[in-house]
C-alpha positions in Angstrom: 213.0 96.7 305.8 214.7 92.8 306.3 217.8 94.5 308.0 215.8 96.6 310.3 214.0 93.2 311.4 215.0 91.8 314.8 216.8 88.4 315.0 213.7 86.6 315.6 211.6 88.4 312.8 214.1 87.7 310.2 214.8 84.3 310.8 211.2 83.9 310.5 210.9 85.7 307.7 213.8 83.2 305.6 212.2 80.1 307.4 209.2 80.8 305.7 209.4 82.6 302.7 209.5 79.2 300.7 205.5 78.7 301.7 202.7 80.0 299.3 200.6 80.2 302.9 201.8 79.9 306.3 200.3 80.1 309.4 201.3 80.3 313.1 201.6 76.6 313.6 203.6 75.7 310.1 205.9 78.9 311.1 206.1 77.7 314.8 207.1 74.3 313.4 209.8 75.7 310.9 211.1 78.2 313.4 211.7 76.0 316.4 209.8 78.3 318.5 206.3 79.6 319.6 204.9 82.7 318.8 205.0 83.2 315.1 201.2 83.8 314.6 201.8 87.2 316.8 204.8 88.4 314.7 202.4 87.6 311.3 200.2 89.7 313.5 202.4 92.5 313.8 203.8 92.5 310.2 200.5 92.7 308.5 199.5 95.4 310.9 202.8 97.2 310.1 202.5 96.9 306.4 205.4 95.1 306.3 204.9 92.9 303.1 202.6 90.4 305.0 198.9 90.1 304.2 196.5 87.9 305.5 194.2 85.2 303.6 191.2 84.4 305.9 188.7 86.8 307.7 190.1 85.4 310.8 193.6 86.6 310.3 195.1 82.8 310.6 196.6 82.2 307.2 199.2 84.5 305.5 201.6 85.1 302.5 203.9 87.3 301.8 203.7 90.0 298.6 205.3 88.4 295.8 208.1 90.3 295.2 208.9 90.5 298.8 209.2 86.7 299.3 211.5 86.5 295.9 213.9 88.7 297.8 213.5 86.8 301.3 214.0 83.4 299.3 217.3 85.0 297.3 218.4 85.9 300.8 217.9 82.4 302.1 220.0 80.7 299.3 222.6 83.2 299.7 223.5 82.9 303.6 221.8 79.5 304.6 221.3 77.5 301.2 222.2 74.2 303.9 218.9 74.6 305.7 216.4 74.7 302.4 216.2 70.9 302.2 215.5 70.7 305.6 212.5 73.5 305.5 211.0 71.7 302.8 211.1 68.6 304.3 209.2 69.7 307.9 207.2 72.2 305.5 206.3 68.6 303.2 205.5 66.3 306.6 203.1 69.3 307.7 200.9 69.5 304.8 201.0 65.8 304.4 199.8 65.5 308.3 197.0 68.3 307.6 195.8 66.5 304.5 197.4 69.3 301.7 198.8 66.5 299.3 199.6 68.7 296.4 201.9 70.9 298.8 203.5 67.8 300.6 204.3 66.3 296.9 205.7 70.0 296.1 207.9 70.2 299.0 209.0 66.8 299.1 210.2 67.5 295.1 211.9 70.7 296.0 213.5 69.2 298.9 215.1 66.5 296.5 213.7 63.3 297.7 212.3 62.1 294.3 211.3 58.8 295.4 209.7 59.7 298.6 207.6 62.8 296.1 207.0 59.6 293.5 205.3 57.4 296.3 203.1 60.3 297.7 202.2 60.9 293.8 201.4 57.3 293.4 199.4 56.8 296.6 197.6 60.1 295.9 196.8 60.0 292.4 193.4 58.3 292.0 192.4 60.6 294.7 193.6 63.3 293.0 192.1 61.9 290.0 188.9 61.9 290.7 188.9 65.1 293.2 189.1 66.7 289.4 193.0 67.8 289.3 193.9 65.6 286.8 196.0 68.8 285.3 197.6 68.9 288.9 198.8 65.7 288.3 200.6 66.4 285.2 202.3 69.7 286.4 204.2 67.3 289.4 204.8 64.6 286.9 206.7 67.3 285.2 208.3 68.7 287.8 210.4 65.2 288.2 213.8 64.6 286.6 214.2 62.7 283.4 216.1 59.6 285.2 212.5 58.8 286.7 211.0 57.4 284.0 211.0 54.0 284.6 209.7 54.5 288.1 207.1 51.8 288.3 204.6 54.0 290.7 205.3 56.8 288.3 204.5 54.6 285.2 201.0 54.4 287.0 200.5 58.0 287.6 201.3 58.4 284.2 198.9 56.1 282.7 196.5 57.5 284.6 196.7 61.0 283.2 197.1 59.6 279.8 193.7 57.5 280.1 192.2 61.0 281.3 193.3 62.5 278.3 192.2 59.5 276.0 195.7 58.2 274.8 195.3 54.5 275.0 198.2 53.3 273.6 200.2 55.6 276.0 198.7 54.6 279.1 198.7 50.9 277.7 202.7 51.1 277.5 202.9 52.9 281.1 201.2 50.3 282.1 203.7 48.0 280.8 206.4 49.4 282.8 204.7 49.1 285.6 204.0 45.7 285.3 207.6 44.5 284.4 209.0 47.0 287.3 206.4 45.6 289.9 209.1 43.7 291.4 211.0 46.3 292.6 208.7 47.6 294.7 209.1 47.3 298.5 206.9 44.1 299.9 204.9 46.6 301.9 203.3 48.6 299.1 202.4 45.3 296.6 199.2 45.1 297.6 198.5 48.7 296.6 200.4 48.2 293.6 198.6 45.5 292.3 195.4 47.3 293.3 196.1 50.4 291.3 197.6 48.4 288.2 194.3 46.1 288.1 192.3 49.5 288.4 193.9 51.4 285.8 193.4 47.8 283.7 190.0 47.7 284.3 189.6 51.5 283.1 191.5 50.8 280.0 189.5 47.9 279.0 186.9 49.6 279.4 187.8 52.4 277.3 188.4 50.2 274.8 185.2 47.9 275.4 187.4 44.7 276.4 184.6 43.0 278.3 186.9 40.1 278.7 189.4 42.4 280.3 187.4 44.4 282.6 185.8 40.6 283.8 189.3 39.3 284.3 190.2 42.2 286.8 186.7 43.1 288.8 187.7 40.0 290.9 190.7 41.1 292.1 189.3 45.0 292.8 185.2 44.2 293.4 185.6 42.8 297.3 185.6 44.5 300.3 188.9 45.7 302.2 189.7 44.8 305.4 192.3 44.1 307.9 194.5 46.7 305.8 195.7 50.0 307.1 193.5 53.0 307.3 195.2 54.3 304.1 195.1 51.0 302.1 191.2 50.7 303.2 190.5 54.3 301.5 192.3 53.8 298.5 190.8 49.8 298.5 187.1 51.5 298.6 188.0 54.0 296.2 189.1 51.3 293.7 186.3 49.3 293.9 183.7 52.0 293.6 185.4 52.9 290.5 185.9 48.8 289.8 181.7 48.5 289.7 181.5 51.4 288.2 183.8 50.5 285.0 182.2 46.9 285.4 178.5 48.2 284.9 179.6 50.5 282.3 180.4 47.6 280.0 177.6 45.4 280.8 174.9 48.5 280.0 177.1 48.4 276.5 176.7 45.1 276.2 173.2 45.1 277.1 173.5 42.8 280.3 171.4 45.7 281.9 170.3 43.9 284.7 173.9 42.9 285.9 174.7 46.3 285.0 172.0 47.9 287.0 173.0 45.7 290.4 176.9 46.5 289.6 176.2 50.6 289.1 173.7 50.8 292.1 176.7 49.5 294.3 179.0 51.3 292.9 177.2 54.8 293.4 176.1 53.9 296.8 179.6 52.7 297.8 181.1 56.1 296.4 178.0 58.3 298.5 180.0 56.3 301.5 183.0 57.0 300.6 182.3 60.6 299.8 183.1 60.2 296.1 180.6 62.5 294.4 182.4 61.9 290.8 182.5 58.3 290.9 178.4 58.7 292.0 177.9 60.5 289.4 179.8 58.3 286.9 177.5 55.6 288.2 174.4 57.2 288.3 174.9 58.7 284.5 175.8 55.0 283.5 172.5 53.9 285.7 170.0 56.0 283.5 171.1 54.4 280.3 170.9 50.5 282.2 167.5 51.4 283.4 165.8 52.6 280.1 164.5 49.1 278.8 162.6 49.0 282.1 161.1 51.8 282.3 161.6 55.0 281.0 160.4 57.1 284.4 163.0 55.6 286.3 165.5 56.0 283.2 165.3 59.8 283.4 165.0 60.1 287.1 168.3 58.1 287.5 169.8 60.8 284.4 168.3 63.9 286.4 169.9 62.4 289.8 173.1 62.4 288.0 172.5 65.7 286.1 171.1 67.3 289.2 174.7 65.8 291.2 177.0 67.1 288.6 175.7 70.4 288.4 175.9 70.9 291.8 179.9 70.2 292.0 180.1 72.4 288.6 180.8 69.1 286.1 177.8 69.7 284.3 179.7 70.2 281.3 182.0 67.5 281.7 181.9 64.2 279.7 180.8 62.2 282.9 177.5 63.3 282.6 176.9 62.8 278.5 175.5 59.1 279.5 172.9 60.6 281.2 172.5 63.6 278.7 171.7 61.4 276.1 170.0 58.7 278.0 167.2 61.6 278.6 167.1 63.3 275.7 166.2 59.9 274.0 163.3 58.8 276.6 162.1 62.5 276.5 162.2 62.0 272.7 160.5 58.8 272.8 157.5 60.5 275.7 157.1 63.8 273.4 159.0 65.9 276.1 159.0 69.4 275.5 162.5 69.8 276.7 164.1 66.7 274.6 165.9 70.0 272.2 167.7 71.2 275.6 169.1 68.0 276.9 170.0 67.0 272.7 171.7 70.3 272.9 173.4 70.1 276.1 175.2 66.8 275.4 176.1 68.4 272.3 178.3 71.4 274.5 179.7 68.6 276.5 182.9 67.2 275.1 183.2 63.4 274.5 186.0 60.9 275.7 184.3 59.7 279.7 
């Protein structure tokens, strides 16, 4: 079927056959000319291996064992050209906003430290989109020689405060810190940001109050005069800076520090368009608001509850603040329900 293809067709075919999806523009950019979203047209018409993933016929791949014979082909008579497909294939999902593929491509192009730097500015994002197990599949995917990268050190950390290994992310962290210096003048800021975060979120964890005092100054401020890119990832830290900062003053009972700190943090991350941090804050908010009153207590936990649910983490340790913050009031009021929100914080594992 390839050999009976004409010369256009099949170079199409091998430009494109190292995409999971393509689509008229990414195959018009890869080709070097304009018309591809016809021929993906044609093929799918022709039952030619092609199917389409979108009602609107806009989005393609190509059947599995098809594309592993179109992508032996391509590293048999034009293994030259697979860096460079990568490469315009990485630049277009970056430009679109498809990080994971960008980071993909940019690894199977070869250029580990320009994948490492997308990783590291994407991470927390990442992070707190809920692909935390995204994250660890690139890490993997990079050579052994790149472990003392110091923006990879951070990613690292990162997963391994996710998973609850302290000691780990502690030692990343480390690396980080004593590599810091390499890093190219334009990306210290960030840097510092994202090591003062991850800081913060391990003191935290390990209810250091002194720690996660020490690094709120440097994160809690507003960003300005940056780039559009340090801004967002600026806001992003410090929603998740008040967050861990009222977190640890509702432990410590400074609840109405705490309460100020979480409010801002979950209104900040509504702005941002953070729902998980929101939540974070708002399950944290329940428990500061309890000695108050105990109305507002389990309105704050149902907000979060309610929020959760609706982006399916309503079995995720985020919400067991606000799990337990309710049961207790509604133990406390005689609620009827108190059993079913005991229960439900039992289901949901521990670790946030």
């Amino acid at each position: 079927m390839l050999d009976r293809q004409p010369g256009d067709v099949r170079d199409l075919l091998l430009r494109t056959c190292l995409l999971d999806r393509v689509n008229g523009e990414l195959a018009d950019l890869l080709t070097g000319r304009s018309g591809s979203e016809r021929i993906l047209l044609d093929l799918e018409d022709a039952n030619a291996f092609v199917v389409s993933l979108d009602p609107e016929r806009t989005c393609f791949r190509f059947h599995q064992l098809f594309g592993d014979l179109l992508r032996l082909e391509l590293r048999r008579t034009r293994p030259e050209e697979i860096p460079a497909l990568h490469r315009l294939a990485a630049g277009w999902f970056a430009q679109h906003g498809h990080v994971v593929e960008a980071i993909r491509h940019t690894q199977a192009a070869g250029d580990w430290h320009d994948a490492a730097r997308l990783l590291a500015d994407q991470s927390f994002s990442l992070t707190l989109d809920g692909q935390a197990r995204t994250i660890q599949a690139l890490l993997q995917a990079f050579p052994p020689g790149a472990g003392a990268d110091p923006e990879l050190a951070l990613v690292r950390a990162g997963g391994d405060l996710v998973q609850g290994r302290l000691d780990e992310a502690a030692a990343h962290l480390a690396v980080a810190q004593t590599y810091a210096e390499t890093i190219p003048p334009d990306r210290q800021r960030p840097h510092r940001m994202a090591i003062a975060s991850l800081q913060l979120w391990l003191a935290r964890r390990r209810a250091h109050l002194a720690g996660v005092v020490e690094q709120v100054g440097f994160l809690a401020s507003p960003v300005t005069g940056q780039s559009d890119e340090e801004i967002a990832l600026g806001n992003d830290l410090r929603a998740a800076a008040l967050m861990n900062l009222g977190t640890v003053e509702a432990w410590s009972l400074a609840l109405e520090d705490a309460e100020r700190h979480l409010q801002e943090g979950a209104a900040l991350a509504r702005e941002i368009g953070r729902p998980y941090l929101e939540v974070s804050c708002l399950a944290q908010l329940g428990f500061a608001s309890k000695i108050g009153s105990l109305a507002t207590a389990q309105r704050r936990c149902r907000e979060a509850i309610a929020l959760a649910e609706r982006h399916g983490w309503g079995t995720e340790p985020v919400i067991v603040p606000a799990l337990l913050t309710l049961a207790g009031t509604m133990a406390l009021t005689g609620g009827v329900r108190r059993g079913r929100a005991v229960a439900a914080a039992r289901r949901t594992s521990p670790g946030n």
